[in-house]
N, C-alpha and C positions, 0 to 999 in steps of 0.2 A: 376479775374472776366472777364467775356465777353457780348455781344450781347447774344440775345437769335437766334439760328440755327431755319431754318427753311425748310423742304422740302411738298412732296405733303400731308402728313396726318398733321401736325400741326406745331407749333415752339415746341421746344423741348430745353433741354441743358442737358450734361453728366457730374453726380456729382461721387465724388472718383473714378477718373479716373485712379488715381496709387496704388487703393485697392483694390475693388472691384465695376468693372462699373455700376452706378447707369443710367439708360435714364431715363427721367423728361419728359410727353408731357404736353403740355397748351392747352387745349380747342379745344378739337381731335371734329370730328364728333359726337360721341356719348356717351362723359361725361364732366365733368369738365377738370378732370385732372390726369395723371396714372402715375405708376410708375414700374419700372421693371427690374428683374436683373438675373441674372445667366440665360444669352441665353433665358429670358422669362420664365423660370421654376417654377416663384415666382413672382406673381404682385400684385400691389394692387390701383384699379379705385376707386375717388372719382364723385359719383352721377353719376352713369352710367345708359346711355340708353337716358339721359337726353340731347337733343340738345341746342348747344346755339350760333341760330347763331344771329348777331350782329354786333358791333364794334370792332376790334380791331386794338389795334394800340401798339406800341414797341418805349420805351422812355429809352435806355440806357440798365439799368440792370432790368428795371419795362416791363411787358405788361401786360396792361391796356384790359381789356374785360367788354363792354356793353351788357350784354344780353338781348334780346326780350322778355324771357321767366321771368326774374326777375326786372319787371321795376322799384322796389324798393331801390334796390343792385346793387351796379357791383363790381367787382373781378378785383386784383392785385397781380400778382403774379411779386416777387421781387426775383434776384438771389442776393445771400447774399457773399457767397463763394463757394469753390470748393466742402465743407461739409454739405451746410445747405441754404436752400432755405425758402423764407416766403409767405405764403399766406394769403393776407386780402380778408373778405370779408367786403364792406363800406358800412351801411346802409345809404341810403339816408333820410328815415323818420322814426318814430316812428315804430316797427315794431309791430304786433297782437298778439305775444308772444315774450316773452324774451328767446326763447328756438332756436338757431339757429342749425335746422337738415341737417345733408349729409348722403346719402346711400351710404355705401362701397360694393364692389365688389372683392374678395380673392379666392385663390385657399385652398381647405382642405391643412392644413399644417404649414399654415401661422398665428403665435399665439401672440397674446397683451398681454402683461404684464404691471400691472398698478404697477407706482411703490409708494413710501412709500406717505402716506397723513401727514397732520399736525397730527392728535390724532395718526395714526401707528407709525410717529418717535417718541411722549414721550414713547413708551413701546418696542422701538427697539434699535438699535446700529446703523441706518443708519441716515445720516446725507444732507442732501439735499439743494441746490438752488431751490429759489421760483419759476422758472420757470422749475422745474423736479419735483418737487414735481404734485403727481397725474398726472402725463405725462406717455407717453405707448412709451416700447421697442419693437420692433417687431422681432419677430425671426422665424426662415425658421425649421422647424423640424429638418434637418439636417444639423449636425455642420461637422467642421473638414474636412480634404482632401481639397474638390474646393470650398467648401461655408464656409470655414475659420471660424470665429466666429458663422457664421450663423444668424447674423443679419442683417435685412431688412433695418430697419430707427429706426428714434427716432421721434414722435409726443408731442412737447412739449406742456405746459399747455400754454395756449393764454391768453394773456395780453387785456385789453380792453381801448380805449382811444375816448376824444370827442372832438367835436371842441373848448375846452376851456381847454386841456391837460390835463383833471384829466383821471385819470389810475387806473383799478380794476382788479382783477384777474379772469380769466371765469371760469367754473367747466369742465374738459373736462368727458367724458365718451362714451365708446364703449360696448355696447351690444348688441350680434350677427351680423349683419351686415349694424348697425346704429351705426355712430358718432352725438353726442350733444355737442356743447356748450351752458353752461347757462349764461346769466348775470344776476347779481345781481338785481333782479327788486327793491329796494329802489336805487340804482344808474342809473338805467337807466330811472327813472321816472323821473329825473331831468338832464337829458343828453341833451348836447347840439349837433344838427346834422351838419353834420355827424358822426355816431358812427363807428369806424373803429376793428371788430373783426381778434385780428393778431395772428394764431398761426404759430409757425416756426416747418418744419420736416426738420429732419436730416439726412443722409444718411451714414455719420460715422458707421464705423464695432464696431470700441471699447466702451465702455460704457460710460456711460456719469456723471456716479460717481466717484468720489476719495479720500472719507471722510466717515470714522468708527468710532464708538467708541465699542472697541471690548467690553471692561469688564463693560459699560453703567454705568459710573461714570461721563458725562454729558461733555467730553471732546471731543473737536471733535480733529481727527487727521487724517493725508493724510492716506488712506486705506494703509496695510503693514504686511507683512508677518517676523517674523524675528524671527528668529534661529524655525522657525516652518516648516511645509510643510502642504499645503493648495490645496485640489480639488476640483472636480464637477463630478456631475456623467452624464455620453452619453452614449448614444447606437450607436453601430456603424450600420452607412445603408449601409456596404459593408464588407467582411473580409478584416482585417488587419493582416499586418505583415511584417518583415525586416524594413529597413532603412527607418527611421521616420524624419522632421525635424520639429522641433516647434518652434513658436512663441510668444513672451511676448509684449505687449508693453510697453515701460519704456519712463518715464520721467524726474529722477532725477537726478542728475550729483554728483551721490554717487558712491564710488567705493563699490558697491555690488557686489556678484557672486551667480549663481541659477543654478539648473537643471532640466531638464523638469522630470517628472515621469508619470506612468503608472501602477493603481494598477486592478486588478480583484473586481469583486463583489460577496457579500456572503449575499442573503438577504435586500439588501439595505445597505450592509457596503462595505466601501474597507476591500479587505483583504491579498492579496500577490502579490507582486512586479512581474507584466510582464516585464517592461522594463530592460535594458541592454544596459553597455556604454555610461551611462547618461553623455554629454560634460558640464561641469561647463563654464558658460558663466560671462562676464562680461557684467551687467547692467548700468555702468556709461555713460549717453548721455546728451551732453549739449541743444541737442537740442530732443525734442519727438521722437520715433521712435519705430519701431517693431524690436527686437533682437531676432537674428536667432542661434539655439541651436540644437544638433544630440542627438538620441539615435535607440535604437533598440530593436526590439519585436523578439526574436527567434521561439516564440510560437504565432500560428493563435489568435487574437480575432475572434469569428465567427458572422457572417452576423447576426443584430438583438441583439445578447452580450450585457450586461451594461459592465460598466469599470467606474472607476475613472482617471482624467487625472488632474493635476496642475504641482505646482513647490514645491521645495526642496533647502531651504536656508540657511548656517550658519550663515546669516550675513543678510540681510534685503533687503524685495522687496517690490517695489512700483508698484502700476498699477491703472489701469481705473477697473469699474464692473457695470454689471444691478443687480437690486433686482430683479434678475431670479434663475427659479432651485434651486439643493440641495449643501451646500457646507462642507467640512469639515475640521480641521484642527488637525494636532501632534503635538507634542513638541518634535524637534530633537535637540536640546542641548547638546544632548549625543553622537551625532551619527556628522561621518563627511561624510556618504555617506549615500543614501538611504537607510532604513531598509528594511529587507526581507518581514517583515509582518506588517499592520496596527495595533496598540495600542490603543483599544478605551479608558483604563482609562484616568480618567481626560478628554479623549476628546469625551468624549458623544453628545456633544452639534451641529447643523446642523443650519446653516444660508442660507439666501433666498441671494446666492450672486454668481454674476457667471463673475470672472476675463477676463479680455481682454486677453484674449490666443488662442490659437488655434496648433495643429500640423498637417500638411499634410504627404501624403504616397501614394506610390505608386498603384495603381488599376491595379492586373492582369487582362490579358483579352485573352479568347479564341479564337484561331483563326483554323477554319474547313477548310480544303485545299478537292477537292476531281478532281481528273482528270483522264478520260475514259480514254481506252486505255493503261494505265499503261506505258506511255511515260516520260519521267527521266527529270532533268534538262540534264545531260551529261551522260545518261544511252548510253549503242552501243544495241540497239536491231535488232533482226533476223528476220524476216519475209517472210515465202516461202507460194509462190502464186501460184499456178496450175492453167492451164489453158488451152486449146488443141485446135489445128488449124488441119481443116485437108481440104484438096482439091479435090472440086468435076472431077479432072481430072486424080486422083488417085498417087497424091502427097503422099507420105509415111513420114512420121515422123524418120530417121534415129537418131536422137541425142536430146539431152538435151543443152541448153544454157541459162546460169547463166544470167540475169538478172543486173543490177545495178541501184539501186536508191540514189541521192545523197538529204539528207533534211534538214529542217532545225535542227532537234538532233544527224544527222549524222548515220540515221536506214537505215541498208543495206538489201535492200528488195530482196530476192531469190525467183525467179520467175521459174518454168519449164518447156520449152517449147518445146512441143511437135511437132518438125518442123523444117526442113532444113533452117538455116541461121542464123541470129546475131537478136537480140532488146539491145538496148541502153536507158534508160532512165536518164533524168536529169530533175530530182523534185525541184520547189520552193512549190509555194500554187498550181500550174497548170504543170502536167507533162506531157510531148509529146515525144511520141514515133514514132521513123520512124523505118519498117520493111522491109527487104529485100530478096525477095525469088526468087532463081536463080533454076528452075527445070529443069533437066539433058533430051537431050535428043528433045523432041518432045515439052519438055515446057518450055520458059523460059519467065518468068513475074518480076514487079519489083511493088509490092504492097506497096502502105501507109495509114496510118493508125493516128489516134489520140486516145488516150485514155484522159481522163480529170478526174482528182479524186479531190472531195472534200475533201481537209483535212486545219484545222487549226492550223499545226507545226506551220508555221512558223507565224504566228500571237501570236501565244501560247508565243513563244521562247522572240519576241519583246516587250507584253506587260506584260512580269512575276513579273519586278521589280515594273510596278503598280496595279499587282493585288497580291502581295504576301502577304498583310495584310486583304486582304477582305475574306469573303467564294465566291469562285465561283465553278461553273462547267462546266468544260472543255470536248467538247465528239469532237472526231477525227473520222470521217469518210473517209472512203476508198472503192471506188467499183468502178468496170471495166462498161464502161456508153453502150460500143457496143461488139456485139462478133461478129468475123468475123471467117469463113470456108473459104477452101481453097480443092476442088477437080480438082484432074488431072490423071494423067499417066507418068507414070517413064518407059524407058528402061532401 
């Protein structure tokens, strides 16, 4: 734990900073409180648009915020840990309803999942803490590659307390871009003030379950995959393919062994093994951890694809899950490596359950090069230049003289000149020539001259290594800036 950070838009602090970096603002200019992750591509503002300004003030791991705007309430926002932050709001009196609203503010994409309630778990297999039960997972549309799980947070179900310690549970609920809590109106009619509404968000990637009862014989047990293999179904938001690595999270200190898999879709079923060179891992960790495991796609998933992705176990896995998505599972008993093709008998059955996993992969990416001139990294190009001097004193052009240009790609520029004497050039970004014309006889002169050509060689040459992953466009221009004549008379 720490101080809460503070610069010019708010105090702030960064939660799962060795996951996936969560930033936390406190009481920004223009809402309560926001949240946001993957470079901003995924946020989520509570009570936005809404100012509050006020008091505040920073007591350890608490800031305390008086607002103007709420003279009834003030807000406490407490860092709990590196995963999980809590926010009170504190009535100070009786309030006009027992319905405490906040506006949310989200980008399309971004979706809640509520998970099991008291009546859903007598008719389910999932097994819950009273503070998850009717709590929302939040997940980012897309999973897998850089948004790993692709979960946001976790908003758990808020606790209610008075100033005489009794303790009720609130009703959370999100419908479209409103959050409610309820209190109990026979509890709170006899509440003593302050009433302190405390719900905790989470910022944890893995889920916040670990307890099933798969064949609902009333038994709970740690969630568990064993001699089975168990997925989920995704759509990939990129093509896929080659070298994969996946991720489980484990926390048993069992000597299990897993392997990640990867099945195709047929209608809403898995049905044949994409993956290849699936690495059997060991899950035995004394301490929580995410365990990192190889395989390989020979074959594209394409952009937009369903697939099914889990694990393949002879021996037993343990993990975290949300009652998110579709899940499914086999019975490999038989098998000591992945099967070719999914078996749906006996496994007909689909549960609302989606494992702490994830695999990342590689993202090809295009890269468009285009440069005028048709100039090489280490090409020798030729370039002959014509160009004619001739002397109003009736200087005659006897011979031709080759030219030399030295640049930065090492292009030997053949020049022909039409004209008694030598040119010498020696090019960087600026080339100077000096000319010398000796005429026989009745004239003898000694001419100079500057030519200057725009060109970007050698700028080209210097910044290749940092434009060699961008699209650029490169044009080299080259032109003679003055013409000069030359008339005389020769004997």
């Amino acid at each position: 734990m720490g101080l809460f950070q503070q610069d010019r838009a708010s105090h702030f602090i960064d939660q799962s900073v060795h996951d996936v970096p969560c930033r936390v603002r406190f009481a920004p200019a223009d809402s309560l409180m926001s949240l946001s992750r993957w470079g901003g591509e995924a946020s989520l503002v509570f009570a936005p648009g809404e100012e509050h300004a006020g008091e505040k003030s920073v007591r350890g791991n608490e800031l305390l915020l008086k607002s103007e705007a709420t003279p009834k309430r003030y807000h406490v926002f407490r860092r709990l840990d590196g995963e999980r932050f809590e926010y009170d709001v504190v009535l100070l009196k009786e309030p006009e309803t027992n319905v405490v609203e906040i506006e949310l503010e989200f980008p399309d994409g971004l979706e809640f999942f509520r998970q099991p309630s008291a009546e859903r778990l007598i008719a389910s297999p999932f097994r819950c803490p009273p503070e998850v039960m009717e709590s929302y997972a939040v997940y980012w549309k897309e999973r897998n590659g850089p948004y790993k799980t692709g979960k946001f947070c976790h908003i758990y179900r808020p606790e209610i307390r008075d100033a005489r310690g009794r303790k009720v549970w609130g009703r959370l609920d999100i419908t479209g871009k409103m959050m409610t809590i309820t209190i109990p109106e026979d509890w709170l009619s006899d509440a003593a003030y302050p009433v302190v509404v405390d719900p905790i968000v989470g910022t944890q990637t893995r889920g916040v379950l670990n307890t099933i009862d798969w064949y609902e014989e009333d038994t709970w047990e740690d969630f568990y995959l064993e001699f089975k293999m168990g997925f989920s179904r995704f759509t990939a938001a990129t093509p896929i393919t080659g070298a994969c690595t996946s991720y489980v999270y484990s926390y048993r200190n069992w000597a299990n062994t897993a392997c990640a898999v990867l099945y195709s879709d047929s209608a809403g079923m898995p049905l044949t093994r994409l993956s290849r060179n699936e690495q059997f891992v060991q899950l035995q960790r004394a301490t929580p951890a995410w365990v990192s495991s190889t395989f390989t796609l020979p074959s594209t998933v394409a952009q937009g694809a369903a697939f099914w992705y889990g694990y393949f176990t002879v021996e037993s896995l343990n993990t975290y899950y949300d009652a998110v998505g579709t899940f499914r599972r086999m019975n490999v008993d038989e098998y000591t490596t992945p099967p070719t093709t999914y078996d749906d008998e006996w496994n007909e059955q689909t549960w609302q359950v989606l494992m702490s996993a994830y695999f990342s992969y590689a993202v090809s990416q295009a890269v468009n090069r285009s440069v005028m001139d048709t100039v090489g990294l280490t090409d020798l190009r030729i370039r002959r230049i014509g160009f004619r001097r001739t002397s109003p004193n009736g200087v005659g052009a006897t011979d031709s003289r080759l030219t030399r240009a030295f640049i930065g790609y090492r292009r030997a520029l053949g020049d022909v000149v039409a004209s008694v004497g030598r040119v010498l050039m020696i090019q960087t970004l600026f080339r100077f020539c000096v000319s010398g014309l000796a005429g026989l006889g009745l004239l003898a002169r000694s001419v100079g001259f500057i030519r200057m050509a725009q060109s970007a060689a050698f700028f080209f040459e210097r910044l290749l290594p940092r434009m060699i992953l961008k699209k650029e466009e490169l044009i080299i221009v080259s032109r003679v800036t003055r013409e000069i004549e030359f008339r005389g008379n020769l004997l």
